[in-house]
C-alpha positions as CSV (number, residue, x, y, z in Angstrom):
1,X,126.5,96.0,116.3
2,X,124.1,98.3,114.8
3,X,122.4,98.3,111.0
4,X,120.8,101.6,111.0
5,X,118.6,100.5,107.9
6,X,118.0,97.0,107.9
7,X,116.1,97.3,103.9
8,X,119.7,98.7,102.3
9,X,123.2,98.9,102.2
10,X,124.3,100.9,105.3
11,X,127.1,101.7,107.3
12,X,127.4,98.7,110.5
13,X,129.3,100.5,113.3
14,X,130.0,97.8,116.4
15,X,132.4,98.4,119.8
16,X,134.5,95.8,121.1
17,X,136.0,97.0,124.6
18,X,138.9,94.3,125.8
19,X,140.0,94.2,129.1
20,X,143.1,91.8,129.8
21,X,144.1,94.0,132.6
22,X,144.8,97.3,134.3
23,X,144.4,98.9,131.3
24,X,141.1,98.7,129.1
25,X,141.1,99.1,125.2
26,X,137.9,100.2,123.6
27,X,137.6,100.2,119.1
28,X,134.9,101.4,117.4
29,X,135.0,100.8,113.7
30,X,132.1,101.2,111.1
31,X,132.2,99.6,107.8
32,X,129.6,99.2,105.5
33,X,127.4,96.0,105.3
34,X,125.8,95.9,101.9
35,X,122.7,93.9,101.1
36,X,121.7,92.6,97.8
37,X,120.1,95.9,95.7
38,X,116.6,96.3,95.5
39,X,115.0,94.8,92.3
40,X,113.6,96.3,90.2
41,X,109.9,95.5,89.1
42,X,110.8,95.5,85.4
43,X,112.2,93.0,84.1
44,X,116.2,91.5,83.9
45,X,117.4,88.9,81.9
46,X,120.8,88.2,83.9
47,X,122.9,84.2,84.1
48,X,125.6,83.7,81.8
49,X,125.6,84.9,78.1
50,X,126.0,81.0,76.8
51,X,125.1,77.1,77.8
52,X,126.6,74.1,76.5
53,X,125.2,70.6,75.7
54,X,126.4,67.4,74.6
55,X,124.3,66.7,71.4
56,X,121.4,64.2,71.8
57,X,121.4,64.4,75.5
58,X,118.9,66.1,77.6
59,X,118.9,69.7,77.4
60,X,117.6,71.8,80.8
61,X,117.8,75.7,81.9
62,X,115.9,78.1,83.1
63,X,116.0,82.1,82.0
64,X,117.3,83.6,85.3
65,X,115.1,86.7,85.4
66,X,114.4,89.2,88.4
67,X,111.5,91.9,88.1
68,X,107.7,91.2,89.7
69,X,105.9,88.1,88.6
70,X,103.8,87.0,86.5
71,X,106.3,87.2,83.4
72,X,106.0,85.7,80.0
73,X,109.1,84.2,78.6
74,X,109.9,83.9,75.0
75,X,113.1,82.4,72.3
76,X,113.5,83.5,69.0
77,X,115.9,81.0,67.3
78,X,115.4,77.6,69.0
79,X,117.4,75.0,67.7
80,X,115.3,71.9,66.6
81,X,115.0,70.1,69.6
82,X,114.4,72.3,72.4
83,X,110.6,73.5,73.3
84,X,110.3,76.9,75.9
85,X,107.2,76.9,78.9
86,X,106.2,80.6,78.6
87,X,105.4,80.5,82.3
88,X,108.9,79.3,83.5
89,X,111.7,80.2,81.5
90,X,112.4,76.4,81.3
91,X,114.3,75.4,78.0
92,X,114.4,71.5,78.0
93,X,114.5,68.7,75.3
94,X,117.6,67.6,73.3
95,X,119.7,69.0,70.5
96,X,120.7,66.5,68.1
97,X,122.7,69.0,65.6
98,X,126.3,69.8,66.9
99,X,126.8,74.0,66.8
100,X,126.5,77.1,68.2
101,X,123.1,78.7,67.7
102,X,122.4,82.4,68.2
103,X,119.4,82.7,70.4
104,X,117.2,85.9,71.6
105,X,115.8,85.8,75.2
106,X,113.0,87.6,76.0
107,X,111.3,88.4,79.6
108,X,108.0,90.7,79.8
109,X,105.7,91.3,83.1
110,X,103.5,94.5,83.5
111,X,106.3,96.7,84.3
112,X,108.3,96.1,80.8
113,X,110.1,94.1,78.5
114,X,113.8,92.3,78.7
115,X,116.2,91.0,75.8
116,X,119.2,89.8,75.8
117,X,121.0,87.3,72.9
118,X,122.2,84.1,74.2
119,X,124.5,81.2,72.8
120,X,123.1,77.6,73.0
121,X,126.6,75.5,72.2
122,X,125.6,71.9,71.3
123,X,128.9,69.6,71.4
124,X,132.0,68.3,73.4
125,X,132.4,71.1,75.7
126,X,129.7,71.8,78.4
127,X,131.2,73.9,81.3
128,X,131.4,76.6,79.1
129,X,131.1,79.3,82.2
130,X,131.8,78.7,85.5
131,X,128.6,77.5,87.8
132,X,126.9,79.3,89.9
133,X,125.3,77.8,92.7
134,X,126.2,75.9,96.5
135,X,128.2,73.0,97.9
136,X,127.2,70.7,100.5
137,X,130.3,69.9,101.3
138,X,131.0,74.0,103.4
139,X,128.0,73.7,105.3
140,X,127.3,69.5,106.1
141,X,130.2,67.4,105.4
142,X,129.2,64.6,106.4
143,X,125.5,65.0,107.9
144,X,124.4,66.2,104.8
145,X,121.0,64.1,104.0
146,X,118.0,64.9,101.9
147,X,116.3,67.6,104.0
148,X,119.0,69.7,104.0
149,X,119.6,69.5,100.3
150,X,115.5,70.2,99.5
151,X,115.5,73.6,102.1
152,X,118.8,74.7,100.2
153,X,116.9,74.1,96.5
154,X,114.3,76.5,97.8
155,X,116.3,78.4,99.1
156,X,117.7,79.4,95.8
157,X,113.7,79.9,94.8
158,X,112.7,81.5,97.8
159,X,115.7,83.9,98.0
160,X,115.5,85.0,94.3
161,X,119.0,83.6,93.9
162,X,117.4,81.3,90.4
163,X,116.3,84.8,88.8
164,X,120.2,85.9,89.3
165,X,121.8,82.6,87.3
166,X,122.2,80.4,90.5
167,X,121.2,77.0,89.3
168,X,124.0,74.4,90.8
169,X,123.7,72.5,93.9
170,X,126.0,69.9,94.3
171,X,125.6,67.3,97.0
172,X,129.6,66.6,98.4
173,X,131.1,63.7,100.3
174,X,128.4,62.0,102.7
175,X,125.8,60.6,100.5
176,X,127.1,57.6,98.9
177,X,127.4,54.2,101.2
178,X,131.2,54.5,102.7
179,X,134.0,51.8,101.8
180,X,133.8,49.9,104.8
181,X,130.1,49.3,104.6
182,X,129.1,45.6,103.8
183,X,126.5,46.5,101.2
184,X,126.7,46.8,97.2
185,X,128.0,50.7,96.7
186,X,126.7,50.5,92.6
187,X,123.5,49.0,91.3
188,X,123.8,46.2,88.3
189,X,124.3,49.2,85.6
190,X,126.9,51.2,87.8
191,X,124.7,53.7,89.3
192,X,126.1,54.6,92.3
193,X,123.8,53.7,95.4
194,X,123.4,56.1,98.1
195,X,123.3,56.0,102.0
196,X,120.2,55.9,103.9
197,X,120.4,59.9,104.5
C-alpha cells in the first residue's frame, strides 16, 4: 500500500495479485484515505451546542476547543452555581435552580478569538446529545484493567480528540468482581467493588 502524503488526505493505491492456480489475477484499486484536517491555529469552539444536569449534583465539562495553545477561556451568563478556570475550559460546581440558561462561550489564543452560544439545561434529562467518546468493551473485553483505561484518557488529550467534544470513556464488562467469585461484589452503601485489574 502506498500514502503518497502521509501529513493529508490522499489517494491510497495498494495491489493484491492472487494466484489459486494456472491463472493469476492481479487488482489495483486506489481510494482515498483521509486524515483528520489540519487545525487551524485560531481558535474553534466545537462539542455539542447544549449539556444537561440534574439540579444540585455536581456539574463538569470542559469547552472542547482546537487552535494553538495557550488559550484563555471565558462564560458570559453562568448560572449561580458554576465557576470557569480560564486556563482549562473546565465548567464545574452545581446548579441548584432547575432551567435552561443561555450561555456564551468564548476561546482566545494569539491567533484570534472564538464564540459560540451554548445551552446549560439543569433538570431531569441529562443525555441531551449523544456522547462522544470510546468503549472498552471493542478493544479489551475482558482484559481491560486500569492501564489500558489511563493510556486511552490520554489518548483523547494527546490526540486532540478533547478539543473536538470527545469526553466519554466508558469502562465495559471486566472490571467488576464476576458472579462466581467468593468475595462481597458491593461495599456496605452499594458501591459496586471492582476486580483486582
Amino acid at each position: 500500500m502506498k500514502f503518497p502524503a502521509r501529513d493529508q488526505a490522499a489517494l491510497a493505491s495498494y495491489t493484491c495479485v492472487l494466484v489459486p492456480g494456472p491463472d493469476s489475477l492481479i487488482v489495483t484499486e486506489e481510494l482515498p484515505y483521509l486524515l483528520t484536517p489540519t487545525i487551524s491555529a485560531s481558535p474553534r469552539i466545537n462539542g455539542p451546542s447544549r449539556f444537561g444536569a440534574r439540579a444540585g449534583h455536581p456539574f463538569l465539562y470542559t469547552i472542547p476547543a482546537s487552535g494553538e495553545r495557550p488559550m484563555v477561556f471565558k462564560v458570559r451568563g453562568l448560572p449561580r452555581g458554576l465557576d470557569l478556570d480560564p486556563l482549562s475550559g473546565i465548567i464545574s460546581g452545581s446548579v441548584a435552580e432547575r432551567g435552561s440558561y443561555e450561555v456564551t462561550l468564548f476561546a482566545k489564543n494569539d491567533f484570534g478569538e472564538a464564540t459560540r452560544p451554548f445551552e446549560i439545561v439543569i433538570g431531569d434529562t441529562i443525555a441531551l446529545t449523544p456522547p462522544m467518546g470510546w468503549n472498552s468493551w471493542n478493544a479489551w473485553g475482558w482484559s481491560v484493567d486500569q492501564g489500558k483505561i489511563v493510556a486511552a484518557a490520554r489518548a483523547f488529550k494527546d490526540k486532540g480528540l478533547l478539543d473536538h467534544g470527545w469526553s466519554y470513556i466508558n469502562v465495559d464488562d471486566g472490571w467488576t468482581i464476576k458472579g462466581d467469585d467468593p468475595r462481597p461484589k458491593r461495599e456496605r452503601d452499594g458501591s459496586i467493588l471492582v476486580n483486582r485489574k
